[in-house]
N, C-alpha and C positions, 0 to 999 in steps of 0.2 A: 418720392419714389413712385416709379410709374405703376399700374397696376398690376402689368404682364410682369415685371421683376418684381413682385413682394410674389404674385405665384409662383415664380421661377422656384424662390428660395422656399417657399414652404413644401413645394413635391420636395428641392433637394434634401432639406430638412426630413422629411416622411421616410426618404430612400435612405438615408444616412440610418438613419432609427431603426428601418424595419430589417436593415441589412447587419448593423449589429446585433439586434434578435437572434438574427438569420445562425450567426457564429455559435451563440449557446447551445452546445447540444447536451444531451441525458450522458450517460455513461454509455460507452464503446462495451464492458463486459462485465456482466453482476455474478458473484459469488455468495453462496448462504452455507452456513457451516453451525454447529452448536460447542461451543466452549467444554470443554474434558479437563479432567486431572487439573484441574484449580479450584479454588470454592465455590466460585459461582458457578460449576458446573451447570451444564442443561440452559444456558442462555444463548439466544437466536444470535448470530452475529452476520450480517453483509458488509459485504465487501464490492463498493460501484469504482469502477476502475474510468476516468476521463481519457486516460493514451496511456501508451506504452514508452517509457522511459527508453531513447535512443542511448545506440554504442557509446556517444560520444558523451551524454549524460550519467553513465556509467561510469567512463574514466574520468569526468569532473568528481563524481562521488568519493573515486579512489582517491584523487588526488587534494582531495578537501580533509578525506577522513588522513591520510599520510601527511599534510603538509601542517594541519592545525586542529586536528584532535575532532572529536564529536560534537562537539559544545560547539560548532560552526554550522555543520550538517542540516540544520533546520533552516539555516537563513541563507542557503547557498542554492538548496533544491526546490525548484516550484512542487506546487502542488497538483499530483496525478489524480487523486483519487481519494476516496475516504474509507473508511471502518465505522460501521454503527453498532450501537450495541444498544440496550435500553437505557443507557446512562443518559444524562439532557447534553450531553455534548458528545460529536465523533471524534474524531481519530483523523490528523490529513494524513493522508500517505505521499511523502514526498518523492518514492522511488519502485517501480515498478518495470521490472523485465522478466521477460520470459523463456527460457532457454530449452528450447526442445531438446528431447528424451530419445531414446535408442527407440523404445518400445511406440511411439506414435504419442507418446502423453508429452507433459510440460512440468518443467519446474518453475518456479513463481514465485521470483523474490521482492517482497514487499519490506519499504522500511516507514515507519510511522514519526512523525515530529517531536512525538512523546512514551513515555513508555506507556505499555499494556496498564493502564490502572491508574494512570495519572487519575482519573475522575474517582475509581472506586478501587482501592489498593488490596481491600483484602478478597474482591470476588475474582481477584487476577492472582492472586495468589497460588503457587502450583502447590499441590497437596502434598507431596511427595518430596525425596533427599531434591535440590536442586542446586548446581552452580551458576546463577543469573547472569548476564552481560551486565558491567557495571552502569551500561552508558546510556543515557537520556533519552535513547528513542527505542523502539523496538524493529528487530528483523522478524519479517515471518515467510516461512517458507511453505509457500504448496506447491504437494505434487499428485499431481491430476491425471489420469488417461486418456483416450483421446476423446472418448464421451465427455471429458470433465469433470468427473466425481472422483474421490479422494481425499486425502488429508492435512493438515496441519502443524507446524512446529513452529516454535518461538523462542527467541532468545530470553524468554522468560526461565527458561530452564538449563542455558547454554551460551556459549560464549557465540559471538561473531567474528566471523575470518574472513579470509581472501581468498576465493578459488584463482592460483593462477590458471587452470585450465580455461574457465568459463568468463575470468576476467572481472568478475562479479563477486557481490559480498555475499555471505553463508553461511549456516549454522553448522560450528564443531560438530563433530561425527553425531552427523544427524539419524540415523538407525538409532542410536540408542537411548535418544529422546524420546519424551512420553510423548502421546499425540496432545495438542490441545484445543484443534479445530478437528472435531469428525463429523462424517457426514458432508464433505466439501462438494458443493454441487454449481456447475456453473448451468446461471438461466439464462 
């Protein structure tokens, strides 16, 4: 091999390398919130968002959880983003959209791969009467102003539904759920 072709291939090699690099990027939008009305109350939680779950990811969502139940939902959806907590492992969240609000804020439905507590079941635990979603992942819903600050709900304490208006999955009459993220602050 001549010596100008073993160069050739080690720039292309270099350029290949640093340009997949290139694609890694941090998180498009970070959330910090503190855990309420569960045991472990008072623990730090973020939330680092990678993208924003499209329309069309959306209706796959729908059409995954209608066509073959929840027990699919984690192996159908990539992963947008995480949830940490102090636990030694996060949380992926495999769904993420945003549906603008009347008022300039957002609502922010997140669904996680696993339930709230997979790693520590009783600091997720709501304190309080609760009817929990049966199903293997969790919904969490924030809704934020247009600063970003605001709160939290989880189907830790509520069932999951379908908004046909928004098109998108939802927590049962979400007013009269307890908060369980306060303090929702977007950095």
């Amino acid at each position: 091999m001549s010596r100008k072709l073993k160069h050739l291939l080690v720039v292309g090699a270099m350029v290949a390398a640093s340009g997949a690099q290139a694609q890694v990027k941090g998180p498009i939008e970070r959330y910090t919130a503190t855990t309420s009305n569960v045991n472990g109350a008072g623990e730090p939680v973020t939330i680092e968002l990678l993208k924003w779950s499209s329309d069309a990811d959306r209706d796959r969502l729908a059409s995954v959880l209608a066509w073959y139940g929840e027990k699919e939902v984690a192996g159908a959806m990539p992963t947008v983003g995480y949830l940490w907590t102090s636990a030694a492992a996060g949380y992926s969240i495999r769904y993420a959209y945003k549906i603008p609000a009347t008022d300039g804020g957002q609502r922010i439905i997140l669904m996680t791969d696993r339930k709230l507590g997979a790693w520590n079941p009783e600091a997720w635990k709501p304190t309080g009467a609760a009817t929990a979603d049966p199903s293997s992942f969790s919904v969490i819903e924030l809704r934020v102003n247009r600063a970003g600050q605001g709160e939290g709900k989880t189907s830790l304490t509520t069932k999951v539904t379908y908004d046909q208006v928004t098109k998108s999955i939802g927590l049962e009459n979400y007013a009269a759920q307890p908060v369980i993220l306060k303090g929702v602050a977007k950095k």
